[in-house]
mmCIF file of the N, C-alpha and C atoms, coordinates in Angstrom:
data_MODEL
# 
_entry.id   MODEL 
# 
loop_
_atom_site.group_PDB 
_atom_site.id 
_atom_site.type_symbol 
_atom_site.label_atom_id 
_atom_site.label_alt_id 
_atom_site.label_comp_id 
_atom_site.label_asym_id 
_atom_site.label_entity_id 
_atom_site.label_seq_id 
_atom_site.pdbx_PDB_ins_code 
_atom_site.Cartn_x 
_atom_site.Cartn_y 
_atom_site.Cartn_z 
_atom_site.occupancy 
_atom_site.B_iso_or_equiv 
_atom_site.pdbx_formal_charge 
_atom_site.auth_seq_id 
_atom_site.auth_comp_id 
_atom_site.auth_asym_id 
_atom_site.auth_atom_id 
_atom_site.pdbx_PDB_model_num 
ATOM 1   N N  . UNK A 1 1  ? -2.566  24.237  17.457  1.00 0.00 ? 1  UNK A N  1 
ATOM 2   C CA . UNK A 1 1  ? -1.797  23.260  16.678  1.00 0.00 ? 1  UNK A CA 1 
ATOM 3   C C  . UNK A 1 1  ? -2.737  22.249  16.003  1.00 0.00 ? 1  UNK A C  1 
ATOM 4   N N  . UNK A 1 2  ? -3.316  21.817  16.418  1.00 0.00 ? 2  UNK A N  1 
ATOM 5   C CA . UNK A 1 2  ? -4.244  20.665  16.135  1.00 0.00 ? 2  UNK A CA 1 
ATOM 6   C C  . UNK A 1 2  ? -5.545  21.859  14.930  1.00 0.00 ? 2  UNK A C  1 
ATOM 7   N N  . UNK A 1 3  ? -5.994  22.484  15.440  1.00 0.00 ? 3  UNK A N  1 
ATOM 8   C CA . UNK A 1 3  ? -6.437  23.498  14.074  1.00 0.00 ? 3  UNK A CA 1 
ATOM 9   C C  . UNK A 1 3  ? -5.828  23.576  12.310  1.00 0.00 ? 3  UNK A C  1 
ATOM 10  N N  . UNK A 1 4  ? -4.228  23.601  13.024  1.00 0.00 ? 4  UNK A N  1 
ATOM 11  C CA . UNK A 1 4  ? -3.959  23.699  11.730  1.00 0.00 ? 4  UNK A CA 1 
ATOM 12  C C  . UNK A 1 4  ? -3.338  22.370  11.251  1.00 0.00 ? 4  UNK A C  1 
ATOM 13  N N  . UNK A 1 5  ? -3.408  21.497  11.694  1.00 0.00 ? 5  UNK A N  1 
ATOM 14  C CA . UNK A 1 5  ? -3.484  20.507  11.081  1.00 0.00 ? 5  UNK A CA 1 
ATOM 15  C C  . UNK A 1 5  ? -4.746  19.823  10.362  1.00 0.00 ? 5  UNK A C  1 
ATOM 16  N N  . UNK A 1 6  ? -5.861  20.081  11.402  1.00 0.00 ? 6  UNK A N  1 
ATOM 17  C CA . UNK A 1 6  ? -6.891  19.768  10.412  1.00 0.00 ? 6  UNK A CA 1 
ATOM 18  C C  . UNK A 1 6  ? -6.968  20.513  9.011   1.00 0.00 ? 6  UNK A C  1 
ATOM 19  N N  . UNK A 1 7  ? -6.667  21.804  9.272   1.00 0.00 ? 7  UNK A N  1 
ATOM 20  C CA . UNK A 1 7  ? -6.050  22.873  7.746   1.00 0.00 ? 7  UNK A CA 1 
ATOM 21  C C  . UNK A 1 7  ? -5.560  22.019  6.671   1.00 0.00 ? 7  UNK A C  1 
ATOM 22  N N  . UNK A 1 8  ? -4.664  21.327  7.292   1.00 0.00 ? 8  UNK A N  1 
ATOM 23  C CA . UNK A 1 8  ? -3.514  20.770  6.618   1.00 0.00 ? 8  UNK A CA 1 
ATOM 24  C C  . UNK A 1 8  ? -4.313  19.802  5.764   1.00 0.00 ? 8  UNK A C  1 
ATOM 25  N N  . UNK A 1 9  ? -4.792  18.811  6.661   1.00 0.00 ? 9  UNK A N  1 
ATOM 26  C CA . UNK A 1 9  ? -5.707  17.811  6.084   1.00 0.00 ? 9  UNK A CA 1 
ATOM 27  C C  . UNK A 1 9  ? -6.715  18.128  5.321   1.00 0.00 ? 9  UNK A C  1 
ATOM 28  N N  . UNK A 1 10 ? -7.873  19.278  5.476   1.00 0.00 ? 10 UNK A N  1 
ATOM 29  C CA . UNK A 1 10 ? -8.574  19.736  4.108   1.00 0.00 ? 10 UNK A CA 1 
ATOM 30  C C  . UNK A 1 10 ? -8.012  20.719  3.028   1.00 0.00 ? 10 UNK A C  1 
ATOM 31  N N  . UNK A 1 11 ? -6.996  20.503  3.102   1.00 0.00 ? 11 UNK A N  1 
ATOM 32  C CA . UNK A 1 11 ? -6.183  21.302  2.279   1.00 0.00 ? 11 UNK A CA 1 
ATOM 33  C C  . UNK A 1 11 ? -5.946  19.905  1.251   1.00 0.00 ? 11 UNK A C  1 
ATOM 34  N N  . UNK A 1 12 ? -5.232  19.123  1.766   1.00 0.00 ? 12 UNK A N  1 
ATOM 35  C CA . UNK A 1 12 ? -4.731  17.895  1.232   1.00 0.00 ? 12 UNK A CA 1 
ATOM 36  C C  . UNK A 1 12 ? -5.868  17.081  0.632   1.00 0.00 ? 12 UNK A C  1 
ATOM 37  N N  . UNK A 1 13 ? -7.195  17.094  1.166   1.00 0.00 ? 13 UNK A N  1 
ATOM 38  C CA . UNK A 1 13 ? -8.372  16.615  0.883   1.00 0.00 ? 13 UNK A CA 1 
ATOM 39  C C  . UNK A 1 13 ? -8.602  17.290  -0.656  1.00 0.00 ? 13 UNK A C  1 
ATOM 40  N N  . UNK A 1 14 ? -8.826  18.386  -0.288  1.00 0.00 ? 14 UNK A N  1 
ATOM 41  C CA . UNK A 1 14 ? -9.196  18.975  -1.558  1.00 0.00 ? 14 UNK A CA 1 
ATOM 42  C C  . UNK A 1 14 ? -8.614  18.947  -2.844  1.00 0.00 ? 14 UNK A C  1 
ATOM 43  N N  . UNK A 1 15 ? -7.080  18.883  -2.713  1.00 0.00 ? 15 UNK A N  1 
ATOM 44  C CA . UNK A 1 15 ? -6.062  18.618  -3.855  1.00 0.00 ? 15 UNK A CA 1 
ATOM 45  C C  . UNK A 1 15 ? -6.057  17.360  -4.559  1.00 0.00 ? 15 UNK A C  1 
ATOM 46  N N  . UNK A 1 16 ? -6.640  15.896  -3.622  1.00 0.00 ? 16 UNK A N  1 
ATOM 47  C CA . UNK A 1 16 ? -6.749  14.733  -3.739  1.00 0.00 ? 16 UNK A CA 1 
ATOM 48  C C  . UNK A 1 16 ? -7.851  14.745  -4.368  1.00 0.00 ? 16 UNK A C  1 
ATOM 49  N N  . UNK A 1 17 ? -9.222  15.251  -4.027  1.00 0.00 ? 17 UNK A N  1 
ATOM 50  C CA . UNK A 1 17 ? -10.622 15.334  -4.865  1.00 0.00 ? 17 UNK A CA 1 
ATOM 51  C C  . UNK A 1 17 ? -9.900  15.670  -6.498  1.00 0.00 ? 17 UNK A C  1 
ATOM 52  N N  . UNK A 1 18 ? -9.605  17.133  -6.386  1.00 0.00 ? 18 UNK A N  1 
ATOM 53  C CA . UNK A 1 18 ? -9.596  17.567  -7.548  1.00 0.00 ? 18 UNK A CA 1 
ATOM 54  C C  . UNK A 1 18 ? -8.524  16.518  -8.178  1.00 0.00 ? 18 UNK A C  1 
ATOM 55  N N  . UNK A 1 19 ? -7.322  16.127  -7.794  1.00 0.00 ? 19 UNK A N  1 
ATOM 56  C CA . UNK A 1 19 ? -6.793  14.926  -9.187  1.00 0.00 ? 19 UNK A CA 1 
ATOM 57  C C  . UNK A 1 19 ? -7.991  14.047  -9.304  1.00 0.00 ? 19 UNK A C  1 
ATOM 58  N N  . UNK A 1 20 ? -8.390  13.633  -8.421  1.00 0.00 ? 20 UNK A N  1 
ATOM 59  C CA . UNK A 1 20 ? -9.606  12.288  -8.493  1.00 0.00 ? 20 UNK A CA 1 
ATOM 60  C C  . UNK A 1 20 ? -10.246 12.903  -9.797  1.00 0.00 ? 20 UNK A C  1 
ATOM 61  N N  . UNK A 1 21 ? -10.809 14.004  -9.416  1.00 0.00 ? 21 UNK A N  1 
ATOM 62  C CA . UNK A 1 21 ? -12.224 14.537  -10.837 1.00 0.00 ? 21 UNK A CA 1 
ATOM 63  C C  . UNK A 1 21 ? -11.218 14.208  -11.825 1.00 0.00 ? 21 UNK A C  1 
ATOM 64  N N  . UNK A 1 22 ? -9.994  14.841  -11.960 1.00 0.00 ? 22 UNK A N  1 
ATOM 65  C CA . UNK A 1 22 ? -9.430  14.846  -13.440 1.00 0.00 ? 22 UNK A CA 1 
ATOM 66  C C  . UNK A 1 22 ? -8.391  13.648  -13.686 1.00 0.00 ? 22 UNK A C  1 
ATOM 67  N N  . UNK A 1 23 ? -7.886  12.559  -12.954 1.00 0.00 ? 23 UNK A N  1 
ATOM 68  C CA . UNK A 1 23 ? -8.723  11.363  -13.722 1.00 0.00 ? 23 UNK A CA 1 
ATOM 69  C C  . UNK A 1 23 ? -9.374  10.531  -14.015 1.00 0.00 ? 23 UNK A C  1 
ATOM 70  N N  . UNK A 1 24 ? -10.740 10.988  -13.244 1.00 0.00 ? 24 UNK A N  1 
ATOM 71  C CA . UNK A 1 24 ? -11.877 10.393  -13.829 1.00 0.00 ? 24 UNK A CA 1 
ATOM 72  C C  . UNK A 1 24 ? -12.035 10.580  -15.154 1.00 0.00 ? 24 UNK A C  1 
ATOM 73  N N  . UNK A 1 25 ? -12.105 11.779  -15.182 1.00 0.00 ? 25 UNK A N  1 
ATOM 74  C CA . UNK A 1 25 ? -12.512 13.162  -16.730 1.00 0.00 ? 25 UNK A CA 1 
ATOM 75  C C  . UNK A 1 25 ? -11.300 12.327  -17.793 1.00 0.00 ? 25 UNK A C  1 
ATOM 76  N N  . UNK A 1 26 ? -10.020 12.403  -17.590 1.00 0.00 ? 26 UNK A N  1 
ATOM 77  C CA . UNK A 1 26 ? -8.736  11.120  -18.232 1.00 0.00 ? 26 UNK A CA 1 
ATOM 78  C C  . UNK A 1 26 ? -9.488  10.004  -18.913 1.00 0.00 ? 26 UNK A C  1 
ATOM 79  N N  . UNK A 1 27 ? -10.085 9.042   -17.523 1.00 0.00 ? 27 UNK A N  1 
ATOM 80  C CA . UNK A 1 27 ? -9.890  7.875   -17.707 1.00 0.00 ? 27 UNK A CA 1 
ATOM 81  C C  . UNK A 1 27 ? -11.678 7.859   -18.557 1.00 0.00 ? 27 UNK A C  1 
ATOM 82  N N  . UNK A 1 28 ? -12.611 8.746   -18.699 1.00 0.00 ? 28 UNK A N  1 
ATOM 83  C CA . UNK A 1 28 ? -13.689 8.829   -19.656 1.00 0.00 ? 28 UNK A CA 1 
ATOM 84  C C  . UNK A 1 28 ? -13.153 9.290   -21.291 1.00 0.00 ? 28 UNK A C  1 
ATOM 85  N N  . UNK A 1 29 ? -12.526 9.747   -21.181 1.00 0.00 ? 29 UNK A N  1 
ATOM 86  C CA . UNK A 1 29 ? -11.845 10.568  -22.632 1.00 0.00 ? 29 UNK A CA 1 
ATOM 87  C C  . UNK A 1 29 ? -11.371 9.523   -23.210 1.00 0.00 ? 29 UNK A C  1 
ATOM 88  N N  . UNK A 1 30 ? -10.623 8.530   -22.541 1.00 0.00 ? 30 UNK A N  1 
ATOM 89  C CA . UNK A 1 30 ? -9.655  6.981   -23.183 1.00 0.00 ? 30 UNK A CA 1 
ATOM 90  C C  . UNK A 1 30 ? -10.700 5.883   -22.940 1.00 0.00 ? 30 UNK A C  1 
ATOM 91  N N  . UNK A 1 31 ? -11.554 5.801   -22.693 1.00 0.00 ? 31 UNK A N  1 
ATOM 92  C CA . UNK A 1 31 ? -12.432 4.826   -22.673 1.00 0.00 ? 31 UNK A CA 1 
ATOM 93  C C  . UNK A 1 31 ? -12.396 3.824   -24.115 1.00 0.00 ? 31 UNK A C  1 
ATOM 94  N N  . UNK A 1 32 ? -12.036 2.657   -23.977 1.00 0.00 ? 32 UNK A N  1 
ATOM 95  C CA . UNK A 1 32 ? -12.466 2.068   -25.567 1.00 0.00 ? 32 UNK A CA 1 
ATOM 96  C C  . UNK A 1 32 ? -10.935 1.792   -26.130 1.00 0.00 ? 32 UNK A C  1 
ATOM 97  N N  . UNK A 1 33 ? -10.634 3.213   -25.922 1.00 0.00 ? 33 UNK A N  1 
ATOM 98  C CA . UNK A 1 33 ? -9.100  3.169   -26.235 1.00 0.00 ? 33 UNK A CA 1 
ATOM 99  C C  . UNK A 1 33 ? -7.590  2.239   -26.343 1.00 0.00 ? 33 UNK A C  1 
ATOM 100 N N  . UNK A 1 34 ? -6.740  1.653   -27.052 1.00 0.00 ? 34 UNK A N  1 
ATOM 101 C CA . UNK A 1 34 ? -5.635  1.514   -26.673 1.00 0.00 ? 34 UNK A CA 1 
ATOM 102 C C  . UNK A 1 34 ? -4.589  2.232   -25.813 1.00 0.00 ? 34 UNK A C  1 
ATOM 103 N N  . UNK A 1 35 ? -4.206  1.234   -24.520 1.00 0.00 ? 35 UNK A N  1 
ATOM 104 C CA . UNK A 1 35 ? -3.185  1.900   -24.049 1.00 0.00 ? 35 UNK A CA 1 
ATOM 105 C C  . UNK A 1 35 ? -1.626  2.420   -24.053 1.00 0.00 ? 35 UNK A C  1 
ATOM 106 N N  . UNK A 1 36 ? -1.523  3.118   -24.008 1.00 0.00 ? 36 UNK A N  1 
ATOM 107 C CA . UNK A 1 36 ? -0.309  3.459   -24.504 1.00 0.00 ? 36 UNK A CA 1 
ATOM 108 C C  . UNK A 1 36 ? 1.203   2.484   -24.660 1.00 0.00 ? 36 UNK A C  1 
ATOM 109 N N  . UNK A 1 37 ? 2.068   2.146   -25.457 1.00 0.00 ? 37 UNK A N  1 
ATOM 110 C CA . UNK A 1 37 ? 3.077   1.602   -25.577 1.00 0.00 ? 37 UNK A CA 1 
ATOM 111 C C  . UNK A 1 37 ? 3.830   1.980   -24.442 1.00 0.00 ? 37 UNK A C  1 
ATOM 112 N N  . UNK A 1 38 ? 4.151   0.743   -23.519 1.00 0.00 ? 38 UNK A N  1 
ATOM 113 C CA . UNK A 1 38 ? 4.843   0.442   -22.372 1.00 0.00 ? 38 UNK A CA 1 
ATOM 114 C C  . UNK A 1 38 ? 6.591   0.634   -22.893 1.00 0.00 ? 38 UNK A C  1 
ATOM 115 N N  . UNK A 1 39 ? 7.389   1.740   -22.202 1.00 0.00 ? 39 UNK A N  1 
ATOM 116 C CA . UNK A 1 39 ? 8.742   1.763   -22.773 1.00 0.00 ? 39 UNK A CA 1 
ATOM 117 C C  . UNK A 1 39 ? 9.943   0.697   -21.269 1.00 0.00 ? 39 UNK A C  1 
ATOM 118 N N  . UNK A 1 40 ? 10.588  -0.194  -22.173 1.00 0.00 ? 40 UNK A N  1 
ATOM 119 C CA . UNK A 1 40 ? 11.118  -1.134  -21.286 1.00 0.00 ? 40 UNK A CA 1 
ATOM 120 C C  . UNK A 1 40 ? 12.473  -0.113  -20.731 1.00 0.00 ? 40 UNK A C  1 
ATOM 121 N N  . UNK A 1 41 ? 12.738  -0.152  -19.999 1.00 0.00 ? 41 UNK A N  1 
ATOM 122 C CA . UNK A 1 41 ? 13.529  0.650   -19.425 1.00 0.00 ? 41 UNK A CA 1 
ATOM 123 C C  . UNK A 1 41 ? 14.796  -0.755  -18.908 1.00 0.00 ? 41 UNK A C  1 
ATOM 124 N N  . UNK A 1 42 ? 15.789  -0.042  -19.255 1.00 0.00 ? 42 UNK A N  1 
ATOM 125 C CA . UNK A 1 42 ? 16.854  -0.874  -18.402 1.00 0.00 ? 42 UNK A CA 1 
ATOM 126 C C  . UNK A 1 42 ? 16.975  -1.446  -16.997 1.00 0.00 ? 42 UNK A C  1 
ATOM 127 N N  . UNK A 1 43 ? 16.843  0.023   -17.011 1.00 0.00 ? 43 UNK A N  1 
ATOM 128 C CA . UNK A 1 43 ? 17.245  -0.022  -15.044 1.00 0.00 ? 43 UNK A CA 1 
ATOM 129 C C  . UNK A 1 43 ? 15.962  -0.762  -14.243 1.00 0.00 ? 43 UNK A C  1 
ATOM 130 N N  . UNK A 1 44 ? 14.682  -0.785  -14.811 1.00 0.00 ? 44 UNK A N  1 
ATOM 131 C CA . UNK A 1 44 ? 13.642  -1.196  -14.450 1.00 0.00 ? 44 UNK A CA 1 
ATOM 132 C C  . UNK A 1 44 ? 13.974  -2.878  -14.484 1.00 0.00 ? 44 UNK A C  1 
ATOM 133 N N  . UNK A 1 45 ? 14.619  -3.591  -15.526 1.00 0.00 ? 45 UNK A N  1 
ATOM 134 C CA . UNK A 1 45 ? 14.718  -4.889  -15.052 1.00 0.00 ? 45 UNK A CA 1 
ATOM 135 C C  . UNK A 1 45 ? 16.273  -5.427  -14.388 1.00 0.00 ? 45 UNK A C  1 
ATOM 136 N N  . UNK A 1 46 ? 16.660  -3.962  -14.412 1.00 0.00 ? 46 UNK A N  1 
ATOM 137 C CA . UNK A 1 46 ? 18.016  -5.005  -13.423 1.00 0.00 ? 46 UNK A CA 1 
ATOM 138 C C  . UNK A 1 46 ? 17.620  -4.582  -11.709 1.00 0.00 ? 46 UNK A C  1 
ATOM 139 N N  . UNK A 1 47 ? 16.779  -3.805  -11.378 1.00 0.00 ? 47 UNK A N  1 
ATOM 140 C CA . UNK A 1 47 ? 16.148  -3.339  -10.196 1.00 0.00 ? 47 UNK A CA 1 
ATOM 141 C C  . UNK A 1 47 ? 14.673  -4.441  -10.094 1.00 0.00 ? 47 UNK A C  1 
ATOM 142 N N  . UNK A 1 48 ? 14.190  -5.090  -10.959 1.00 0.00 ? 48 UNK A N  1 
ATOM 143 C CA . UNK A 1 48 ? 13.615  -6.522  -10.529 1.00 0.00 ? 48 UNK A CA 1 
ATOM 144 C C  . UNK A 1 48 ? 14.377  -7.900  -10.396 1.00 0.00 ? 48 UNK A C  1 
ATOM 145 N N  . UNK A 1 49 ? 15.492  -7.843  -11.490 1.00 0.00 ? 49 UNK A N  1 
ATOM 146 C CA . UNK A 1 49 ? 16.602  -8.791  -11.330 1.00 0.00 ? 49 UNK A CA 1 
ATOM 147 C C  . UNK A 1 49 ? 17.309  -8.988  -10.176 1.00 0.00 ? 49 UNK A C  1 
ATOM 148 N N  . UNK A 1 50 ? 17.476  -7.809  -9.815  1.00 0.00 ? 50 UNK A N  1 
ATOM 149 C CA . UNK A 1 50 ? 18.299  -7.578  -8.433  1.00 0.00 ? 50 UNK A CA 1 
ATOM 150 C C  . UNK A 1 50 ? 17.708  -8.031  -6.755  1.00 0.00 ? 50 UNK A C  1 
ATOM 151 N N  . UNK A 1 51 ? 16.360  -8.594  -7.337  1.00 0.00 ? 51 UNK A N  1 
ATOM 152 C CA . UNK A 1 51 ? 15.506  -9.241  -5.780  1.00 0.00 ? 51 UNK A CA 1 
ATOM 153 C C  . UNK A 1 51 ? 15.749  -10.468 -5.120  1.00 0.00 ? 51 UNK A C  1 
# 
């Protein structure tokens, strides 16, 4: 049991590296860049309103 959990965990390791590389690789490509236009969403301020 404990075997395959460590499985589990370099399994999960590895999936986490590889997003990491790609957005690093992302966040070099937009360097300099403008960020993208933020879309205001409704539900987003009645779900901060609502605190």
């Amino acid at each position: 049991e404990l075997r395959q959990t460590v499985q589990l965990l370099r399994c999960s390791e590895a999936k986490l590296m590889a997003q990491r590389e790609l957005l690093e690789q992302k966040m070099q490509e937009n360097e300099g860049k403008e960020p993208p236009p933020v879309v205001n969403y409704e539900e987003d301020a009645r779900s901060v309103n609502s605190m």
